[in-house]
Structure formats: C-alpha cells, structure tokens
PQR file with spaces between the fields and no chain letter, atoms N, CA, C, O and H, PARSE charges and radii, in Angstrom:
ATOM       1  N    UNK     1     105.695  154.771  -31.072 -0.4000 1.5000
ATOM       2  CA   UNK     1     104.713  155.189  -30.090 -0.0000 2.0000
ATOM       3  C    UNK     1     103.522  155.872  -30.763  0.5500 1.7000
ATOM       4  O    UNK     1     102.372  155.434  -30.751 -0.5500 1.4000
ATOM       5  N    UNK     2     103.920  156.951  -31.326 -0.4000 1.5000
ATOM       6  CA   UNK     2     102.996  156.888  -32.095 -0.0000 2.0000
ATOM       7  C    UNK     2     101.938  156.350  -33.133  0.5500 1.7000
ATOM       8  O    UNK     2     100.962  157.019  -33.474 -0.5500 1.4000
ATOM       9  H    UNK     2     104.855  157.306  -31.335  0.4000 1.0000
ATOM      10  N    UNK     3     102.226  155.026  -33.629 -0.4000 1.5000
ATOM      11  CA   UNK     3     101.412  154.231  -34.186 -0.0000 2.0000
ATOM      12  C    UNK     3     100.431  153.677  -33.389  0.5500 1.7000
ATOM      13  O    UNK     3      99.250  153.395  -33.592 -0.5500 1.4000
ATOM      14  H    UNK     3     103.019  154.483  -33.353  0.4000 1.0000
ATOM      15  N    UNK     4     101.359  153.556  -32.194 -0.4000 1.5000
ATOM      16  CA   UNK     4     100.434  152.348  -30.800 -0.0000 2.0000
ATOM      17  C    UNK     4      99.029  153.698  -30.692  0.5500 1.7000
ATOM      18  O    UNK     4      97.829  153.482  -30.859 -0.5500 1.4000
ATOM      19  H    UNK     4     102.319  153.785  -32.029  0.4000 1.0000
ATOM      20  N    UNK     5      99.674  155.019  -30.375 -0.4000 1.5000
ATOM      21  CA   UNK     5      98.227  155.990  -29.580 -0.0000 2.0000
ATOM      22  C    UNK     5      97.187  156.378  -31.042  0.5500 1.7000
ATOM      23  O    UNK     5      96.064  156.880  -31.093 -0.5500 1.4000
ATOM      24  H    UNK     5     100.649  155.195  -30.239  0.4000 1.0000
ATOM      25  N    UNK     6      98.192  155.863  -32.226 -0.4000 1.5000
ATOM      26  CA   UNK     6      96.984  155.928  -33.515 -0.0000 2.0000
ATOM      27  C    UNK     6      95.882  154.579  -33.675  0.5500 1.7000
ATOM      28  O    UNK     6      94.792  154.414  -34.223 -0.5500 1.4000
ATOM      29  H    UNK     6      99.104  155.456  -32.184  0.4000 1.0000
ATOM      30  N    UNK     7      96.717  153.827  -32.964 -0.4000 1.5000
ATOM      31  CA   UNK     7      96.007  152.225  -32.986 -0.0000 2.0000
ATOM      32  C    UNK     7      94.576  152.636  -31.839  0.5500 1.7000
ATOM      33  O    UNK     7      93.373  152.649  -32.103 -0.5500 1.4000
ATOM      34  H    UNK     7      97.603  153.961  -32.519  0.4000 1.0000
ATOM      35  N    UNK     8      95.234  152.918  -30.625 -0.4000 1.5000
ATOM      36  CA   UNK     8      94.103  152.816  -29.240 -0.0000 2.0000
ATOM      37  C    UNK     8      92.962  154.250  -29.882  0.5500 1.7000
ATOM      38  O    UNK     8      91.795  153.957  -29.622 -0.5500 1.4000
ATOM      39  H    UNK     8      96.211  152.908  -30.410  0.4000 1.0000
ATOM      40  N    UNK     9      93.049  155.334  -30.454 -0.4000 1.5000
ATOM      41  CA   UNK     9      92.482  156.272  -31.120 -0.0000 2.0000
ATOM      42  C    UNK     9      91.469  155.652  -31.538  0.5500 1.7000
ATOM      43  O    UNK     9      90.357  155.941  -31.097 -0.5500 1.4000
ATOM      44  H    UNK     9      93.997  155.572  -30.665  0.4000 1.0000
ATOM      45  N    UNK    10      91.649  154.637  -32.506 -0.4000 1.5000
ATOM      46  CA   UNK    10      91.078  153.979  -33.564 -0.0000 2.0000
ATOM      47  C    UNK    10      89.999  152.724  -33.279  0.5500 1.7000
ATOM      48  O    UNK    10      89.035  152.277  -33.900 -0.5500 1.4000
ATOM      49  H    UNK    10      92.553  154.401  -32.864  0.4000 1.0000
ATOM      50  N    UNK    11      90.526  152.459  -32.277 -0.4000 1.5000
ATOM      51  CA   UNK    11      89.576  151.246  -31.242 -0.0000 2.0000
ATOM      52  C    UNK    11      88.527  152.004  -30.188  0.5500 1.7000
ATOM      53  O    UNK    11      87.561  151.629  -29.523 -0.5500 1.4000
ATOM      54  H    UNK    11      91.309  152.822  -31.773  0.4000 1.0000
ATOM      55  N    UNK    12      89.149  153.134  -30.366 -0.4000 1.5000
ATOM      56  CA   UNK    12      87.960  154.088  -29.251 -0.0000 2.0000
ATOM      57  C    UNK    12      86.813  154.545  -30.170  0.5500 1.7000
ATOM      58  O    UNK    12      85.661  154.361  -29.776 -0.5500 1.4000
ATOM      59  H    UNK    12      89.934  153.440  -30.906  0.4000 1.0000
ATOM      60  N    UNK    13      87.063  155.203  -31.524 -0.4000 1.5000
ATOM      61  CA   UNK    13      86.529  155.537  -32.167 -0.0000 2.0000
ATOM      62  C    UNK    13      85.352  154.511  -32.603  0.5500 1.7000
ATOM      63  O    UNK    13      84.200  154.892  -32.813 -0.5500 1.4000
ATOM      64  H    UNK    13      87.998  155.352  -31.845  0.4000 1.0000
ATOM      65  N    UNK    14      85.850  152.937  -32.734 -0.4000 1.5000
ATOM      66  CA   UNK    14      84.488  152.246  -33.624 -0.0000 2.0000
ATOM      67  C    UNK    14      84.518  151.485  -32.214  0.5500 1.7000
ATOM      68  O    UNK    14      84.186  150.319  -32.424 -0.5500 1.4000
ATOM      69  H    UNK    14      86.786  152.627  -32.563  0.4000 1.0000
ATOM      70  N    UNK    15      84.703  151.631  -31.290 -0.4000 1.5000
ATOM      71  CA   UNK    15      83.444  151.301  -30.130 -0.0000 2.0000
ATOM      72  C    UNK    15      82.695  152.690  -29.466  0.5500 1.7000
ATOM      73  O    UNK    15      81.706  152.676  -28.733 -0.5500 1.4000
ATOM      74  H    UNK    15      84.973  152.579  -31.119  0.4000 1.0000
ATOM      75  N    UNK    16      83.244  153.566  -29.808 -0.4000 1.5000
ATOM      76  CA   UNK    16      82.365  154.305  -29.600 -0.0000 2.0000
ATOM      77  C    UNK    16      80.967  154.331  -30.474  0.5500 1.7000
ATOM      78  O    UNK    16      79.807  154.539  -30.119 -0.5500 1.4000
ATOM      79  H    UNK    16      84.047  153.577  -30.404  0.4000 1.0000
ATOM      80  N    UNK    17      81.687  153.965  -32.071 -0.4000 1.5000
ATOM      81  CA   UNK    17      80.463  154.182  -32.718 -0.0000 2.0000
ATOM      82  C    UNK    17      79.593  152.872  -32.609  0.5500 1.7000
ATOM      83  O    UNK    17      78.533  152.696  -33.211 -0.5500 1.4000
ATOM      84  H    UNK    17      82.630  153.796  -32.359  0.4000 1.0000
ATOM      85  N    UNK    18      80.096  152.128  -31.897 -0.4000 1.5000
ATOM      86  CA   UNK    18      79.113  150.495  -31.653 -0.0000 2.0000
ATOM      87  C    UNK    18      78.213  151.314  -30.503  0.5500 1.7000
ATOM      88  O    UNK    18      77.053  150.907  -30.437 -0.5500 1.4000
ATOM      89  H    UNK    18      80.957  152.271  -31.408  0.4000 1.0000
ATOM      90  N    UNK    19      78.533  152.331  -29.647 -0.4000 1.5000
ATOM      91  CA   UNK    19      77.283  152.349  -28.400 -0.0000 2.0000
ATOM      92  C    UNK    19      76.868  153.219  -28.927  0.5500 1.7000
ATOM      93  O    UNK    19      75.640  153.166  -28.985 -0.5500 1.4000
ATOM      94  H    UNK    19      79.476  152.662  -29.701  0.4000 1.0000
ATOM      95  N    UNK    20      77.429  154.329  -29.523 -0.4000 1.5000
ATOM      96  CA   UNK    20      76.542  155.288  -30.260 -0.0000 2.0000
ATOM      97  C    UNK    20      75.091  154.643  -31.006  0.5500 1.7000
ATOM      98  O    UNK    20      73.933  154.806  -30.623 -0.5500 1.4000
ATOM      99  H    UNK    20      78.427  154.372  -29.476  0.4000 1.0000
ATOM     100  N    UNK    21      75.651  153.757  -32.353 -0.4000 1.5000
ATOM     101  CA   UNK    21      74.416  153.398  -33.187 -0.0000 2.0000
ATOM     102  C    UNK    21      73.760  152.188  -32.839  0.5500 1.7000
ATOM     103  O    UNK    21      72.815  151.835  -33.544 -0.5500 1.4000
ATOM     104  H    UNK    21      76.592  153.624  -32.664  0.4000 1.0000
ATOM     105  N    UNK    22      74.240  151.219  -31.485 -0.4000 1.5000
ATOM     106  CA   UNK    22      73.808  150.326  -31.239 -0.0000 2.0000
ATOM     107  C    UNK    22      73.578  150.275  -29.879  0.5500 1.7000
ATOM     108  O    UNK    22      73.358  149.111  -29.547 -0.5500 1.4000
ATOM     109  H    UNK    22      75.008  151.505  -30.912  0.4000 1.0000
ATOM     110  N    UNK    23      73.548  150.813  -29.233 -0.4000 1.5000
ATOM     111  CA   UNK    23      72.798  150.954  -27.400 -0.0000 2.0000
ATOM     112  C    UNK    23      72.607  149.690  -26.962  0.5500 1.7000
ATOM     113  O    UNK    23      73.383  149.064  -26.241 -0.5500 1.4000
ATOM     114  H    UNK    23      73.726  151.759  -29.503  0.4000 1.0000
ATOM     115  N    UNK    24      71.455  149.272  -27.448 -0.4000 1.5000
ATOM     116  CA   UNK    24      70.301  148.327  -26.988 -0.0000 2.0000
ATOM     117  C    UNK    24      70.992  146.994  -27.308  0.5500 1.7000
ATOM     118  O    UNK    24      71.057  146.125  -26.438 -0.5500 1.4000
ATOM     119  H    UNK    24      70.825  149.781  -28.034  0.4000 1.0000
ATOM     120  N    UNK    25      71.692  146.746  -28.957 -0.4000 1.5000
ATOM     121  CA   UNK    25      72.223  145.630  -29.179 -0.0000 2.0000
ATOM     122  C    UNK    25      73.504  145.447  -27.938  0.5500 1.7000
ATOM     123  O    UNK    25      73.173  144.644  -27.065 -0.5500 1.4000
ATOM     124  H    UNK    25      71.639  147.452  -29.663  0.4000 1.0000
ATOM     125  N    UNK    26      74.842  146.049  -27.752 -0.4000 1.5000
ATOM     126  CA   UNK    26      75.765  146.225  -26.980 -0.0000 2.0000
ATOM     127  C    UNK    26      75.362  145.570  -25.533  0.5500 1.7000
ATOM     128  O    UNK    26      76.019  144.747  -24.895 -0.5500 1.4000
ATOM     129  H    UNK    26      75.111  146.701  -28.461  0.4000 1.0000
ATOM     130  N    UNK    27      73.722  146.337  -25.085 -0.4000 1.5000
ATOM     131  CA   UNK    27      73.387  146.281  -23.953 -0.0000 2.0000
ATOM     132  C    UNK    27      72.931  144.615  -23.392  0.5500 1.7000
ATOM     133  O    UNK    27      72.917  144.202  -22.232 -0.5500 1.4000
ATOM     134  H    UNK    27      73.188  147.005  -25.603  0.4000 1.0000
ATOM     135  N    UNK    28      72.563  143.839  -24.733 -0.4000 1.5000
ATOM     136  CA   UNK    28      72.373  142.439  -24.796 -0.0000 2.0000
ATOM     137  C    UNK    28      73.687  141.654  -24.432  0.5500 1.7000
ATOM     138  O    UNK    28      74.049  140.942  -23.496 -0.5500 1.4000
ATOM     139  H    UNK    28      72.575  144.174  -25.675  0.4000 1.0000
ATOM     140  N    UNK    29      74.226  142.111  -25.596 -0.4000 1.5000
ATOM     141  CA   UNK    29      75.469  141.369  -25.592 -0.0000 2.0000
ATOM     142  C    UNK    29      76.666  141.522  -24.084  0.5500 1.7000
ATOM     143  O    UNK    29      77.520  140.663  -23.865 -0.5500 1.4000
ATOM     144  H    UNK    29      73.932  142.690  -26.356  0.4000 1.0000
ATOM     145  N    UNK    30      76.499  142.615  -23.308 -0.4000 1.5000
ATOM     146  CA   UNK    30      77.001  142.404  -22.285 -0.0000 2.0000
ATOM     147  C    UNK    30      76.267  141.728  -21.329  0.5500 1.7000
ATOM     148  O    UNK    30      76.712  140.800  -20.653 -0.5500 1.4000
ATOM     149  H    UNK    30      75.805  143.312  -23.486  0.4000 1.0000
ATOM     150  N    UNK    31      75.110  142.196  -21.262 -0.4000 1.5000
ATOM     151  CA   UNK    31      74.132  140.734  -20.385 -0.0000 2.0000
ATOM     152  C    UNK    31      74.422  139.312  -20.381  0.5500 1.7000
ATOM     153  O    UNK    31      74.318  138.655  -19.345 -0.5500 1.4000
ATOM     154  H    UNK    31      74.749  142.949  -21.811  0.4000 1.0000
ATOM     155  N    UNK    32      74.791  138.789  -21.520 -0.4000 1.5000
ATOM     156  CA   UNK    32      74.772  137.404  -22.345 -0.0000 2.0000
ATOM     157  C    UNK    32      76.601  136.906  -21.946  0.5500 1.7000
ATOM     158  O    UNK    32      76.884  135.708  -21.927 -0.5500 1.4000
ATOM     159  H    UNK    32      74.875  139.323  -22.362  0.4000 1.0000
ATOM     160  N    UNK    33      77.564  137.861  -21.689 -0.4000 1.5000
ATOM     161  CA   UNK    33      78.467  137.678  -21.267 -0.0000 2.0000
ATOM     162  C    UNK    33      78.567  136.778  -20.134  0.5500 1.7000
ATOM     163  O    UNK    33      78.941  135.636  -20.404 -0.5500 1.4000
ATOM     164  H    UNK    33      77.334  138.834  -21.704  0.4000 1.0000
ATOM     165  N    UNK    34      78.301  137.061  -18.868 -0.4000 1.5000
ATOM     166  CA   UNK    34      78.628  135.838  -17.623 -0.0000 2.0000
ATOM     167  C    UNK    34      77.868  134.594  -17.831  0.5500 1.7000
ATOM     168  O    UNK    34      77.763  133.882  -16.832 -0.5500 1.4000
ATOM     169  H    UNK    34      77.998  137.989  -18.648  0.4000 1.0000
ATOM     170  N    UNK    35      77.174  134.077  -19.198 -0.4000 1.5000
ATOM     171  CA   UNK    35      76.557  133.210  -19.398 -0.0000 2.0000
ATOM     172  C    UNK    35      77.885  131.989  -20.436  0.5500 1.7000
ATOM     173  O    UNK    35      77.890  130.838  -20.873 -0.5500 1.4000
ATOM     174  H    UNK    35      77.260  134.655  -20.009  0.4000 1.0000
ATOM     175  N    UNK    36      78.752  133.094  -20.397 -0.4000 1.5000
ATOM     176  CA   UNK    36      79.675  132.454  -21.806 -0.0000 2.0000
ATOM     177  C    UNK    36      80.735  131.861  -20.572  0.5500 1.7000
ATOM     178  O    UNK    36      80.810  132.549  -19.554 -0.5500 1.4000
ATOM     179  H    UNK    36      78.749  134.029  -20.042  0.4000 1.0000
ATOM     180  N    UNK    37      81.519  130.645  -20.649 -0.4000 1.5000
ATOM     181  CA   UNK    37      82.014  129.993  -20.404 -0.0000 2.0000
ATOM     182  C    UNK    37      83.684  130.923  -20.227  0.5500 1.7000
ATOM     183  O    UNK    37      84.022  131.980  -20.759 -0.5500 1.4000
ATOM     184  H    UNK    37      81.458  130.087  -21.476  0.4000 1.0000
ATOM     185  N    UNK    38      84.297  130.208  -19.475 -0.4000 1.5000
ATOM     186  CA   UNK    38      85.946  131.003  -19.648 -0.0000 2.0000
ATOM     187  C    UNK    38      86.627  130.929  -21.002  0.5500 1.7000
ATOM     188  O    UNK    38      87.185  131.833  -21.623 -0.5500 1.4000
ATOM     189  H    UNK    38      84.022  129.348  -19.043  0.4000 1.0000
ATOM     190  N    UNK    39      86.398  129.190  -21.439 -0.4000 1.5000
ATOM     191  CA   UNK    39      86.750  129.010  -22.733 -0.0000 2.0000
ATOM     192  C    UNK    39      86.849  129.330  -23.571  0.5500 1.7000
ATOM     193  O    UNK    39      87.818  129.417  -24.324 -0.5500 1.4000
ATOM     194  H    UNK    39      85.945  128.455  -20.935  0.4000 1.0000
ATOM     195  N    UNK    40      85.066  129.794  -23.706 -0.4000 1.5000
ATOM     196  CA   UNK    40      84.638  130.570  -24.634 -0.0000 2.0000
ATOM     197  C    UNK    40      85.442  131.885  -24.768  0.5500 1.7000
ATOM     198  O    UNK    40      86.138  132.086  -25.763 -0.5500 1.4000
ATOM     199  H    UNK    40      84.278  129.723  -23.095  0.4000 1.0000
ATOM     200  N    UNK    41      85.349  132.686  -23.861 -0.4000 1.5000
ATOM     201  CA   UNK    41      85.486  133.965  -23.834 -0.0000 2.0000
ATOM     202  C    UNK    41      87.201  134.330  -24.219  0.5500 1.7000
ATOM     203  O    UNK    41      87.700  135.362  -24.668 -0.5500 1.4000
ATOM     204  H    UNK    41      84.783  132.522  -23.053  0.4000 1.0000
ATOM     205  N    UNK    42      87.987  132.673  -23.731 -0.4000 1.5000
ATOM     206  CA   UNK    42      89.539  133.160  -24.076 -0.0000 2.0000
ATOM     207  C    UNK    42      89.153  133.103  -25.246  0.5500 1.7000
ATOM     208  O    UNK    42      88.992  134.148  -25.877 -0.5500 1.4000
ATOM     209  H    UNK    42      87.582  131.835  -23.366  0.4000 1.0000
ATOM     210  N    UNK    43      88.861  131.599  -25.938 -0.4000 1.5000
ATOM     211  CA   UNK    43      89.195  131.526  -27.407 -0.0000 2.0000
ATOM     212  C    UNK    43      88.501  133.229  -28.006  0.5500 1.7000
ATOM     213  O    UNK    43      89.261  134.069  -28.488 -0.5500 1.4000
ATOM     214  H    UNK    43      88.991  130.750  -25.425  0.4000 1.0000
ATOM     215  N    UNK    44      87.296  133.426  -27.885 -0.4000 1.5000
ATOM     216  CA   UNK    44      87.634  134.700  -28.960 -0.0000 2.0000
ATOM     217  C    UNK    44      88.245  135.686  -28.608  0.5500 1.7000
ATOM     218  O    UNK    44      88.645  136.431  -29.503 -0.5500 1.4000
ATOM     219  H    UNK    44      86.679  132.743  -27.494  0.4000 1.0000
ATOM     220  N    UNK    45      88.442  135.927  -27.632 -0.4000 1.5000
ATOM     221  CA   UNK    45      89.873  136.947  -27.244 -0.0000 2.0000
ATOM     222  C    UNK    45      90.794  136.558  -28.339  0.5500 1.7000
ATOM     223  O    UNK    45      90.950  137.299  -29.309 -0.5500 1.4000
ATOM     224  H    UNK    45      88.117  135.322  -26.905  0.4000 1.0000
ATOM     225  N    UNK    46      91.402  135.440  -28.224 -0.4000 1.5000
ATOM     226  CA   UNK    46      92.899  134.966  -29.030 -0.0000 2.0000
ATOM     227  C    UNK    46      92.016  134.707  -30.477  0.5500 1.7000
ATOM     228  O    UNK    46      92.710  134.613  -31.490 -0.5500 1.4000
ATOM     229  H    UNK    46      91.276  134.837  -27.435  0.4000 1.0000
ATOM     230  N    UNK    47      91.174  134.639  -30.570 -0.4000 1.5000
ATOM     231  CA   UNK    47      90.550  134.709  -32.210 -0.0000 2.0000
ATOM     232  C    UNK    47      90.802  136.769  -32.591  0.5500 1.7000
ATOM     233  O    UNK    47      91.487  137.357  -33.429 -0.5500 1.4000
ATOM     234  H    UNK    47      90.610  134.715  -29.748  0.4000 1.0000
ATOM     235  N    UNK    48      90.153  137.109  -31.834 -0.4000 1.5000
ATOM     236  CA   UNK    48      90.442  138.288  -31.995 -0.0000 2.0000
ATOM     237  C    UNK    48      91.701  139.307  -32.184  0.5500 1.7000
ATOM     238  O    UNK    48      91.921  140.304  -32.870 -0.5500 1.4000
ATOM     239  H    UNK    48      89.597  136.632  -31.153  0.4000 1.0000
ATOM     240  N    UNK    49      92.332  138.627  -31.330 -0.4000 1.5000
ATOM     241  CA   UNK    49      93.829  139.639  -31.511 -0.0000 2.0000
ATOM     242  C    UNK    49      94.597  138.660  -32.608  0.5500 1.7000
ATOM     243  O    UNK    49      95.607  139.157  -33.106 -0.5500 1.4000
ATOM     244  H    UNK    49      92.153  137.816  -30.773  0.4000 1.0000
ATOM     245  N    UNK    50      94.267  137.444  -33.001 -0.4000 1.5000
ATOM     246  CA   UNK    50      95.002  136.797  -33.951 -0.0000 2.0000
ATOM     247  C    UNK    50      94.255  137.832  -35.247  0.5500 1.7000
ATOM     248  O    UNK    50      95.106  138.679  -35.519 -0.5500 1.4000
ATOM     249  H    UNK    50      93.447  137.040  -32.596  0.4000 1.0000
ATOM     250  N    UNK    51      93.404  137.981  -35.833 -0.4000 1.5000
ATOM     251  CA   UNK    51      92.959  138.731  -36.522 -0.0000 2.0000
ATOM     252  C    UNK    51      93.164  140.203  -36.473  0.5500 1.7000
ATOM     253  O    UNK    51      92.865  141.082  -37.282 -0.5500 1.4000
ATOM     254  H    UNK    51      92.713  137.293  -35.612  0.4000 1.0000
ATOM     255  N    UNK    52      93.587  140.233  -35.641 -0.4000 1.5000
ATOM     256  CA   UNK    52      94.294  141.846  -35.644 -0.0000 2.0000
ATOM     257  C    UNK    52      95.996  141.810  -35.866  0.5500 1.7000
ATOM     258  O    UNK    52      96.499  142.621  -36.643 -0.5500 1.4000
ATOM     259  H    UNK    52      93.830  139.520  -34.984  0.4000 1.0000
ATOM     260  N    UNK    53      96.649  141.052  -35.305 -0.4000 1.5000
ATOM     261  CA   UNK    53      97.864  140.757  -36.138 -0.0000 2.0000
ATOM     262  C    UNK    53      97.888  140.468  -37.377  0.5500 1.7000
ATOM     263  O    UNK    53      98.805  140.958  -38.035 -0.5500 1.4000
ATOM     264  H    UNK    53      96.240  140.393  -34.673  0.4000 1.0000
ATOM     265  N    UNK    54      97.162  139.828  -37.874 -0.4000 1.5000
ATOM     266  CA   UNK    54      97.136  139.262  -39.538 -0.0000 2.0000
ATOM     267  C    UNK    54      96.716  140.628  -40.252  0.5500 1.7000
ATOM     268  O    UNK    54      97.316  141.075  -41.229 -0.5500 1.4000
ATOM     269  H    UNK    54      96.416  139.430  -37.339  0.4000 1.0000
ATOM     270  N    UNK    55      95.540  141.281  -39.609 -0.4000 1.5000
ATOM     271  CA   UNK    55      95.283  142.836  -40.642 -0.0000 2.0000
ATOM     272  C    UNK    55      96.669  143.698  -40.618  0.5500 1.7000
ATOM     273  O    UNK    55      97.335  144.064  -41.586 -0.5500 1.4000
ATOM     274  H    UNK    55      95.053  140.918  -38.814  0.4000 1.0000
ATOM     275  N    UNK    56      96.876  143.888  -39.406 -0.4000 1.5000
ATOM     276  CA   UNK    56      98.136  144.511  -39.076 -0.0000 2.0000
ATOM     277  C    UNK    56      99.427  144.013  -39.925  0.5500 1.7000
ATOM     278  O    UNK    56      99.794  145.178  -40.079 -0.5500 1.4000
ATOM     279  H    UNK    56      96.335  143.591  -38.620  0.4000 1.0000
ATOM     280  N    UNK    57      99.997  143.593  -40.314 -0.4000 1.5000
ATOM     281  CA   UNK    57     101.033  142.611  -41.070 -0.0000 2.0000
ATOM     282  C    UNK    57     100.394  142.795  -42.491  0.5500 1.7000
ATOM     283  O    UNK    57     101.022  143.353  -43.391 -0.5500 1.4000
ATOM     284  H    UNK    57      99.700  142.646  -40.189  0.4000 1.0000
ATOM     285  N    UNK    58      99.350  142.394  -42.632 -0.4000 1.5000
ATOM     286  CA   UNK    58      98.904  142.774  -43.742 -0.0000 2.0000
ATOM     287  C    UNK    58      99.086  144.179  -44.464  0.5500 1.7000
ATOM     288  O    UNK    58      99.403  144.139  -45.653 -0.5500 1.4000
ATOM     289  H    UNK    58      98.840  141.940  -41.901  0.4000 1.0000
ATOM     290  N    UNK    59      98.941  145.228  -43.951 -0.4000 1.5000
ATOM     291  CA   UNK    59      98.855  146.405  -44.141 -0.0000 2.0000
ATOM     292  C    UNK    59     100.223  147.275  -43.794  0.5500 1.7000
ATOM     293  O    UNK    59     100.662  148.361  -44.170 -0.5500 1.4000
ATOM     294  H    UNK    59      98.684  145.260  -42.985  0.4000 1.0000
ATOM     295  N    UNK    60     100.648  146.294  -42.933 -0.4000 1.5000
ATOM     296  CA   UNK    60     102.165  147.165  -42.750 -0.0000 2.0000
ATOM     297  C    UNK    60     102.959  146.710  -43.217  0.5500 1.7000
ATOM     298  O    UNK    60     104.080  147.214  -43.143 -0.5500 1.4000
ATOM     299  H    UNK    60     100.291  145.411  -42.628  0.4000 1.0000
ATOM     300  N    UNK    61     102.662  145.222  -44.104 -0.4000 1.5000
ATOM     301  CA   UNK    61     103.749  144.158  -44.492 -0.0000 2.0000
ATOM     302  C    UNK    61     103.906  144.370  -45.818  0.5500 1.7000
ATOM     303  O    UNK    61     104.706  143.690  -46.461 -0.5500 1.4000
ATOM     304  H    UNK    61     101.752  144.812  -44.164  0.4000 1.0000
C-alpha cells in the first residue's frame, strides 16, 4: 500500500509541475482533446500504462 500512495504522490507531483511551468501549453492540449477520436485516445491510454509497467518492472525487477 504503501508503494501504490508513493506511486499516486508522484503522478501528482509532475502534473502538477506540467500546470505549474506549462499553463498555456496544458491549456491547448486539453482543447485539442474532443477533437481526438476514441481510438485515438484508448490507444495512448494503453501506450501509456504499457510504459509504465515496463519502467515499473524495470526498476523493481
């Protein structure tokens, strides 16, 4: 359990620092969202958490 609330810590932290040092960029990129397809939006979901298992394994493996 504790790894999991060190994990969500850690995802708060560098999106925080994405709106912190990037406002304006963030503010695009959610605009540009309902323009992206479902497809789209699963595949990098599952691109994304596949790349977070592989760091993860990596580092704990």
């Amino acid at each position: 359990m504790t790894d999991f609330l060190s994990a969500i810590g850690l995802v708060l932290c560098i999106e925080g620092a994405l709106y912190a040092l990037a406002p304006g960029t963030v503010r695009r990129m959610v605009e540009q969202l309902p323009m992206l397809s479902d497809g789209a939006l699963r595949m990098g979901g599952l691109a994304a958490a596949t790349i977070g298992v592989i760091l993860v394994y990596m580092v704990r493996g």
